[in-house]
C-alpha positions as CSV (number, residue, x, y, z in Angstrom):
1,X,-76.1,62.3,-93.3
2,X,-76.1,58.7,-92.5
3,X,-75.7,57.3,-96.0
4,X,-72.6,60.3,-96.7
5,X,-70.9,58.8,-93.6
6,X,-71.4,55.5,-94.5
7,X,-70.5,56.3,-98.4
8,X,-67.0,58.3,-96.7
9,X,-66.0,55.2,-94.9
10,X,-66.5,52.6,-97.6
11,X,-64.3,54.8,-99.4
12,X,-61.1,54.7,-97.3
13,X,-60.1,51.3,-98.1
14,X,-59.8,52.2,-102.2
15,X,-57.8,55.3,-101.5
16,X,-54.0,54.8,-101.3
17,X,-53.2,51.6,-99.7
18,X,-53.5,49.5,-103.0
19,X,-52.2,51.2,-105.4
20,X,-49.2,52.8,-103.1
21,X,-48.6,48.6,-102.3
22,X,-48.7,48.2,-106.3
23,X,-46.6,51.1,-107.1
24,X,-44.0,49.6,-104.1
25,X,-43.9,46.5,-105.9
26,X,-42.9,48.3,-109.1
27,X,-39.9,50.0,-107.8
28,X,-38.4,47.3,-106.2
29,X,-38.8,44.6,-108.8
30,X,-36.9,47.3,-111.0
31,X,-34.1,47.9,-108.2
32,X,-34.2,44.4,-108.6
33,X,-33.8,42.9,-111.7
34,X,-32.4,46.4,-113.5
35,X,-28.8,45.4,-113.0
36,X,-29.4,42.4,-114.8
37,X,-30.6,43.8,-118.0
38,X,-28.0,45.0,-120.7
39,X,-27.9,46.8,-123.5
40,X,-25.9,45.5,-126.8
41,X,-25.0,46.9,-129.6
42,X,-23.8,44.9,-132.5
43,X,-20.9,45.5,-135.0
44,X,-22.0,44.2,-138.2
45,X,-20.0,44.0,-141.8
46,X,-18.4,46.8,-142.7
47,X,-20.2,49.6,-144.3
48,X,-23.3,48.2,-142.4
49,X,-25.0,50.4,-139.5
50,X,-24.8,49.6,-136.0
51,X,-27.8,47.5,-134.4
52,X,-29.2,48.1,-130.7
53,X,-30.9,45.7,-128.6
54,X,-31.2,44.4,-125.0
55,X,-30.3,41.1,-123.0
56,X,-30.7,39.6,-119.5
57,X,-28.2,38.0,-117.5
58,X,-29.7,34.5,-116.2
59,X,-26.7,33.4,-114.6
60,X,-23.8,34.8,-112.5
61,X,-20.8,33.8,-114.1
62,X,-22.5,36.2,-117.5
63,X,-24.7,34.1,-119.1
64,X,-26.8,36.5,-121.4
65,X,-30.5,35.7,-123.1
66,X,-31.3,37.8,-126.1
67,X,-33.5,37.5,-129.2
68,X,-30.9,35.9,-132.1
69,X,-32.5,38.7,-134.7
70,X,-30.4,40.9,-132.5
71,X,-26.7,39.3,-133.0
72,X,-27.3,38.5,-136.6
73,X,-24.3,38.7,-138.3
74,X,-22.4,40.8,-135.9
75,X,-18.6,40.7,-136.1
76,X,-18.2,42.3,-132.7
77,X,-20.9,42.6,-129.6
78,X,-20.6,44.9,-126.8
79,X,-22.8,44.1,-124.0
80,X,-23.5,47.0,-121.1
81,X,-24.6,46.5,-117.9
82,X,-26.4,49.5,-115.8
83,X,-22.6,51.0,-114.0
84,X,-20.3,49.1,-115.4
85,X,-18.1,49.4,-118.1
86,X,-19.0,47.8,-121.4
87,X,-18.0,44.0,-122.0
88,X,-16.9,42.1,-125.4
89,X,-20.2,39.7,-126.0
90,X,-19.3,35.9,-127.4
91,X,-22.4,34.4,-128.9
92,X,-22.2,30.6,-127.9
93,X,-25.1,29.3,-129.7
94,X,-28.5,31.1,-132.1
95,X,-31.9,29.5,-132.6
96,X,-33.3,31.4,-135.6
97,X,-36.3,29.5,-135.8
98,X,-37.3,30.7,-131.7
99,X,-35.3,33.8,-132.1
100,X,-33.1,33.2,-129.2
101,X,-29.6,33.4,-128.2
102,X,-27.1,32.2,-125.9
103,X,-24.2,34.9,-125.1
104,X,-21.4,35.1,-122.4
105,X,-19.4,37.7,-121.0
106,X,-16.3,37.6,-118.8
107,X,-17.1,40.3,-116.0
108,X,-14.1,38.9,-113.8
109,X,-16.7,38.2,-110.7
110,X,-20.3,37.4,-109.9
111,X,-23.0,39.4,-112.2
112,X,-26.6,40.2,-110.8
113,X,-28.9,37.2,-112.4
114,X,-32.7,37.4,-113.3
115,X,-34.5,34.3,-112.3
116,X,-36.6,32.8,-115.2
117,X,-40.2,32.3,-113.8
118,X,-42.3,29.1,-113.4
119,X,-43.5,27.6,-116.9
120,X,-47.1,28.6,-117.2
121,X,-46.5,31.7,-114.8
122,X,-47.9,34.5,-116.9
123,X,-51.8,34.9,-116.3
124,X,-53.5,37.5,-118.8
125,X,-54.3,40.5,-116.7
126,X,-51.4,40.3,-114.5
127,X,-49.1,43.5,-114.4
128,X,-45.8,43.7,-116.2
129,X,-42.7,45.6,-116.7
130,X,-40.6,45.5,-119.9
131,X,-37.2,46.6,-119.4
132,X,-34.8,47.2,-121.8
133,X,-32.5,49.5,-124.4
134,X,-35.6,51.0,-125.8
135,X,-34.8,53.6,-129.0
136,X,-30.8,53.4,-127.4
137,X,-32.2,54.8,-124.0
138,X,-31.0,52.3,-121.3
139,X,-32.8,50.9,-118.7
140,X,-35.9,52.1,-119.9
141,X,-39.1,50.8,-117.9
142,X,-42.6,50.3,-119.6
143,X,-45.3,48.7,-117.3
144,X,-48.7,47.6,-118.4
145,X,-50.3,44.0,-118.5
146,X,-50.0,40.7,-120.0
147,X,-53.1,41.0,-122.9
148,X,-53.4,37.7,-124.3
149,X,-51.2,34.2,-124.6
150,X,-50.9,32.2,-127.6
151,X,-50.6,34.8,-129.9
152,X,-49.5,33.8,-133.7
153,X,-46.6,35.9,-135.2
154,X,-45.5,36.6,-139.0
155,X,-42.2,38.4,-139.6
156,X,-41.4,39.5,-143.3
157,X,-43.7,37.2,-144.7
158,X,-41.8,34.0,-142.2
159,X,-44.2,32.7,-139.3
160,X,-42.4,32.9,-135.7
161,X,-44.3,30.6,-133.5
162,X,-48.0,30.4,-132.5
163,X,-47.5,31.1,-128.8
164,X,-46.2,34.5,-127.8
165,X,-47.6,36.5,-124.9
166,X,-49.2,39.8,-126.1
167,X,-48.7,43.0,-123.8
168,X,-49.8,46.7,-123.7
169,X,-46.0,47.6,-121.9
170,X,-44.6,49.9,-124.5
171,X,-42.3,47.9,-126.6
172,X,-39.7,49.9,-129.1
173,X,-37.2,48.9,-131.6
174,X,-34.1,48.4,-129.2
175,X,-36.3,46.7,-126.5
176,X,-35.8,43.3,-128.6
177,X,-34.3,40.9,-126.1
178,X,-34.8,42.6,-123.0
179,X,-37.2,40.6,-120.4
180,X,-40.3,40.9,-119.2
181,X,-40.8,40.6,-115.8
182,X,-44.0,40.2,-113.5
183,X,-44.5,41.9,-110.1
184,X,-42.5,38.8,-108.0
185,X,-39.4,40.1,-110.3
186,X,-39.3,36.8,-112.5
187,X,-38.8,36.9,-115.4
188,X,-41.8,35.8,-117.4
189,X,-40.7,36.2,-121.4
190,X,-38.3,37.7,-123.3
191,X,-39.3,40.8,-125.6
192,X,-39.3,41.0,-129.1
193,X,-40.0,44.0,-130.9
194,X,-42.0,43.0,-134.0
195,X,-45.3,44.9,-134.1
196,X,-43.4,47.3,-132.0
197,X,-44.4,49.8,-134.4
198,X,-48.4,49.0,-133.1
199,X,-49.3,51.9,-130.2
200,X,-50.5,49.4,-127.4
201,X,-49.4,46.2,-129.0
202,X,-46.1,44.0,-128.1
203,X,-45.3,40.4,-127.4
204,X,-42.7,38.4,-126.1
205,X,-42.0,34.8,-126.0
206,X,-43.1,32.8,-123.1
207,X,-40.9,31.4,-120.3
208,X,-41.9,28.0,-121.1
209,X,-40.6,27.9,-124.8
210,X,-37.5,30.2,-123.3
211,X,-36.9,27.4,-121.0
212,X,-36.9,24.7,-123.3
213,X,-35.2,26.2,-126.2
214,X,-32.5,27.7,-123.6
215,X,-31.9,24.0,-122.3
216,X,-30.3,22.9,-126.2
217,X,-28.6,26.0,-126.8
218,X,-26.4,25.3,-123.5
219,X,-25.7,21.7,-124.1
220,X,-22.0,21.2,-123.0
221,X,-21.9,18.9,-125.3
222,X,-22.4,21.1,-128.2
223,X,-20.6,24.0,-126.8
224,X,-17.3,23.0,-124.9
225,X,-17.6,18.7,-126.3
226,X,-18.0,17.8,-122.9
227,X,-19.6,14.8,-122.9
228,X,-21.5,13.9,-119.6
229,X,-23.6,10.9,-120.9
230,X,-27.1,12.2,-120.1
231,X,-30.2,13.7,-120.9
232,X,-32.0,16.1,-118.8
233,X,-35.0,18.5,-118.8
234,X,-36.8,21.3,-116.3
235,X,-38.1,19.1,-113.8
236,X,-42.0,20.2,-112.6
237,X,-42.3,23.7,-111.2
238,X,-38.5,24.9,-110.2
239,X,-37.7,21.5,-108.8
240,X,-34.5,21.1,-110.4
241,X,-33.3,19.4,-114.2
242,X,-34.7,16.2,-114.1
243,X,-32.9,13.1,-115.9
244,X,-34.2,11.9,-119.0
245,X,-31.7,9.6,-121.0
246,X,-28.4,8.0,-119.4
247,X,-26.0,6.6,-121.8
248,X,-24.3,3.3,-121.2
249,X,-20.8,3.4,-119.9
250,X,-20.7,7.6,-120.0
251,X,-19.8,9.9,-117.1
252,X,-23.0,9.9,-116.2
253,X,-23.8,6.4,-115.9
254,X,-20.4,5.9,-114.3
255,X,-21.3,8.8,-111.6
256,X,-24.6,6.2,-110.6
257,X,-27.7,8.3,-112.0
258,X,-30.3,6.9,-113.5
259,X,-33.2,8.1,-115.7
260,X,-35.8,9.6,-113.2
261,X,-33.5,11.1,-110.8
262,X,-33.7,14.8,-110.1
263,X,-30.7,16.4,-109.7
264,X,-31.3,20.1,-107.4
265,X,-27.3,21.1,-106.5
266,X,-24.2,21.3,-108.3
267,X,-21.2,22.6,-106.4
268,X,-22.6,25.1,-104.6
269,X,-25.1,26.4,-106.8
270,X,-28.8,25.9,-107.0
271,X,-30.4,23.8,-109.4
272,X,-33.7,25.1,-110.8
273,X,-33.4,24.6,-114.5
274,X,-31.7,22.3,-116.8
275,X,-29.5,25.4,-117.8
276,X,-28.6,25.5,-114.2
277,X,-26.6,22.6,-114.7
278,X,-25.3,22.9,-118.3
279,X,-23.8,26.0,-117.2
280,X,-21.8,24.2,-114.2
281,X,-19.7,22.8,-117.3
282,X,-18.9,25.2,-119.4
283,X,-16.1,26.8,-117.3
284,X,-12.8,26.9,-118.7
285,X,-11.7,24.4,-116.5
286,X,-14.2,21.7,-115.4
287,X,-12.8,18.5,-113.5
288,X,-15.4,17.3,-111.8
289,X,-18.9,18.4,-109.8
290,X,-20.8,17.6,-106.5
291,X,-24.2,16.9,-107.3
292,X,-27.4,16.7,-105.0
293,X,-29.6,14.2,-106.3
294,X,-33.0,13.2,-105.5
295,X,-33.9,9.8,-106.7
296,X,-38.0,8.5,-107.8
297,X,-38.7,6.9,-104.7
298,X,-37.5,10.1,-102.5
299,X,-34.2,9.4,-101.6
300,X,-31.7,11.9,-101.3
301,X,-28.0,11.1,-102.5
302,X,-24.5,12.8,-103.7
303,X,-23.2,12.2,-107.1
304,X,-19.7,13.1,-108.5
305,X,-20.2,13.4,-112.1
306,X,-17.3,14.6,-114.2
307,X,-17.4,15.3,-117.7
308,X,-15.0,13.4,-120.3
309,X,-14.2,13.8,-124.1
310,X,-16.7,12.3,-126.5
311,X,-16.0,9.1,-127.7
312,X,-17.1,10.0,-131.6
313,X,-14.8,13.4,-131.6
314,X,-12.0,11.2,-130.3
315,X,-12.6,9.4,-133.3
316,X,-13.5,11.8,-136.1
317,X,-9.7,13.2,-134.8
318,X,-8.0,10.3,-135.5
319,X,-9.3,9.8,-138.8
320,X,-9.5,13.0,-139.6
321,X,-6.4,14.6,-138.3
322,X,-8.8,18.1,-137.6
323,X,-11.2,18.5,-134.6
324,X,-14.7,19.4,-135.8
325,X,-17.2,21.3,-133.6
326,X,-20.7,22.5,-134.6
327,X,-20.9,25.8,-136.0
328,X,-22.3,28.7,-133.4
329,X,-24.4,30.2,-136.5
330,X,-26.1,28.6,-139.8
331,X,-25.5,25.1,-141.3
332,X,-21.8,23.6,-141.0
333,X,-19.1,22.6,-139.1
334,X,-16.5,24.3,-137.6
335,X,-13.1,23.4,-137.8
336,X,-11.8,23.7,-134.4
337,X,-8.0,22.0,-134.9
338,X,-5.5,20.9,-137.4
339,X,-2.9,18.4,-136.4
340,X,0.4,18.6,-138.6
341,X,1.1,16.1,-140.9
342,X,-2.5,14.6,-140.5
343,X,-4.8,14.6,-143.8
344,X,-7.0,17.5,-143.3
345,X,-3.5,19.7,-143.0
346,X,-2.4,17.5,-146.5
347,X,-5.3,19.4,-148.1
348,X,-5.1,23.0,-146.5
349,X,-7.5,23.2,-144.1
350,X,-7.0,25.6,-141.5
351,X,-8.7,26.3,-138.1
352,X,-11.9,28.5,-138.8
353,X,-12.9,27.2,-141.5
354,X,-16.3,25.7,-142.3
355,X,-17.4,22.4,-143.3
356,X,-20.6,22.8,-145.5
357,X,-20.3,19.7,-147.5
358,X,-18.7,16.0,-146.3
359,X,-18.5,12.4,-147.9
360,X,-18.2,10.6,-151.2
361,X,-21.2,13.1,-152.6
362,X,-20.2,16.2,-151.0
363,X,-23.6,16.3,-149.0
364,X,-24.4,19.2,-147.4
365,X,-23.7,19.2,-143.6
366,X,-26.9,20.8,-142.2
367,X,-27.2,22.9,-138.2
368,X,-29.0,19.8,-137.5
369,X,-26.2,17.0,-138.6
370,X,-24.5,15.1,-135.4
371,X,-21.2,14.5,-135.0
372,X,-22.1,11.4,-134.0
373,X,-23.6,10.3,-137.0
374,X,-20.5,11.6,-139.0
375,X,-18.5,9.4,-137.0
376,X,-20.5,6.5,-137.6
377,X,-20.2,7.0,-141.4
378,X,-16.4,7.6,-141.1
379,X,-15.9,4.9,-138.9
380,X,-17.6,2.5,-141.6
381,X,-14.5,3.4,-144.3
382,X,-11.3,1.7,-144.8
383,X,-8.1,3.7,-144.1
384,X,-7.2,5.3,-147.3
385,X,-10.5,5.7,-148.6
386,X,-10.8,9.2,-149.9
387,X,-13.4,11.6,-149.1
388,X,-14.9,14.7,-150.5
389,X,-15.1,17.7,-148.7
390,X,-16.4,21.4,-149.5
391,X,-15.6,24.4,-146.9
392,X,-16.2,28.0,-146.5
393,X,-13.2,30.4,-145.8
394,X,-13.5,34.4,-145.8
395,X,-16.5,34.1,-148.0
396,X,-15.4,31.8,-150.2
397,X,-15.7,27.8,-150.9
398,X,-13.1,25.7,-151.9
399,X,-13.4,21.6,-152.6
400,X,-10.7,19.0,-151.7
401,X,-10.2,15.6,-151.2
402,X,-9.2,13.9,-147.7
403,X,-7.5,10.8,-147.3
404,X,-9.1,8.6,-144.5
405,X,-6.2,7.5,-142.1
């Protein structure tokens, strides 16, 4: 009788209270992040069937994350949010080779936001939700744990990366993009559904790479030609983006930062990420911004840093007579402008189209090409010289020949 009693009461701690706490934490993690997580579904070519995945909002004012295998050659996006009606997507920027992509939507107001976790977060045998547009069923919930890290994927015969986190959350076709989340409701990877079709077996990319790759594809730079004259990266932990790299005589060297200084507020907004910022000046309309800085010896400071027209694009207009901006998908440039008169108009071109091929040889203009650097070749040339050019319209390529102002 003594040992049953004792056996009774050493029970009463297992039954319940943990797994009702665990249980708790499920539900409101979901409540939580839920409204953040959409479901797309991508208009390809004509003749071509319709495409389903999922996204996550990161930032208020409709920042998206999705997996770029998911907005491939889509002529239209619709984006829906959990009670809302569905929104027109506008795919700023791809990374193929991560399988990421950066979207935007224009809600009219504030959108629920999912908070990206810490890099290095995810612990193997932690539990995990995947939430997403699983099979076309919205906001459907899988939970299980994270099974391993550093997990090597191949994809039609093409390697993906040697670091995704593997989990035994159910993961279907549809899921792709969607995040997954741990237990504090951060947002610890982003699913992809490859190996989907494995009982017990999916992965997603890790924060960390999510982080990084997410601080490129927002570059202002890239996406609006904002120039702001700096450099910056996730600072340690969520302690704000961190400034690498100031460029001489830019905004940001003109606003007083200096490589090493922290910057954790912009306006009114948080800084945790170097996104955080980058998305601070992309708006429509961006004068100027209040930063919070934090400087390497401690000091705290304010910083007005506003962003300006780059220098090289300036240029390349003036020679040119077209503004040029960076293509959103594949290799090329877009042609973003046409002034009357001006020698890209002398030879047809027309906003829209893509550059593929610039210079004497026609070289092929690669993702990876910098308007800088094709402003420093232009800028070389005499006035008059003429220059090959090869572009891609509906389809089709056509080759001219531009006469250098």
């Amino acid at each position: 009788m003594r040992l049953a009693r004792r056996t009774a009461l050493a029970l009463v701690p297992l039954i319940g209270l943990p797994l009702g706490a665990r249980a708790d934490d499920t539900v409101r993690v979901v409540e939580a992040v839920g409204p953040a997580v959409a479901s797309i579904v991508a208009e390809p070519a004509r003749g071509e069937a319709r495409h389903m995945g999922s996204a996550v909002v990161i930032d208020p004012d409709g920042y998206l994350l999705t997996n770029a295998h998911v907005v491939a050659g889509a002529r239209r996006l619709l984006v829906s949010l959990p009670g809302r009606p569905a929104f027109e997507g506008h795919l700023l920027a791809t990374a193929p080779e991560h399988d990421l992509a950066l979207l935007r939507v224009d809600a009219g107001g504030p959108l629920p936001a999912a908070r990206l976790a810490r890099p290095g977060a995810e612990k193997v045998g932690q539990t995990c939700l995947a939430i997403g547009n699983a099979l076309g069923l919205e906001s459907t919930v899988t939970r299980g744990i994270v099974s391993a890290r550093g997990r090597r994927l191949v994809h039609e015969g093409r390697p993906l990366g040697a670091d995704f986190l593997q989990t035994d959350a159910t993961i279907h076709p549809g899921s792709s993009g969607g995040p997954l989340v741990d237990l504090s409701g951060d947002v610890i990877g982003i699913v992809i559904a490859v190996g989907a079709e494995t009982a017990g077996v999916g992965f997603a990319i890790p924060v960390a790479r999510v982080r990084q790759v997410l601080a490129a594809l927002s570059s202002p730079l890239t996406l609006r030609d904002r120039w702001l004259g700096l450099e910056v990266e996730d600072a340690p932990g969520d302690g704000g983006a961190r400034v690498v790299t100031i460029e001489a005589g830019g905004p940001a060297d003109a606003a007083g930062l200096r490589p090493g200084d922290v910057i954790t507020s912009a306006g009114p907004v948080e800084v945790r990420t170097a996104f955080d910022l980058h998305a601070r000046f992309l708006g429509p309309k961006v004068q100027a911004v209040r930063l919070a800085v934090q400087g390497p010896d401690g000091q705290r400071r304010g910083a007005r840093l506003a962003p300006a027209a780059p220098p090289w694009a300036t240029g390349l207009r003036a020679r040119l007579g077209a503004s040029l901006r960076r293509a959103t998908q594949g290799a090329g440039l877009e042609v973003e402008a046409v002034d009357e008169g001006g020698p890209a108009a002398a030879i047809g071109l027309r906003p829209g189209d893509l550059v593929v091929g610039f210079g004497p040889e026609r070289a092929p203009v690669r993702a990876s090409d910098d308007l800088r650097a094709l402003w420093a070749e232009v800028d070389a040339l005499p006035p008059g010289r003429l220059l090959g050019v090869t572009i891609r319209r509906a389809g089709r390529q056509y080759w001219g020949e531009l006469r250098l102002r």
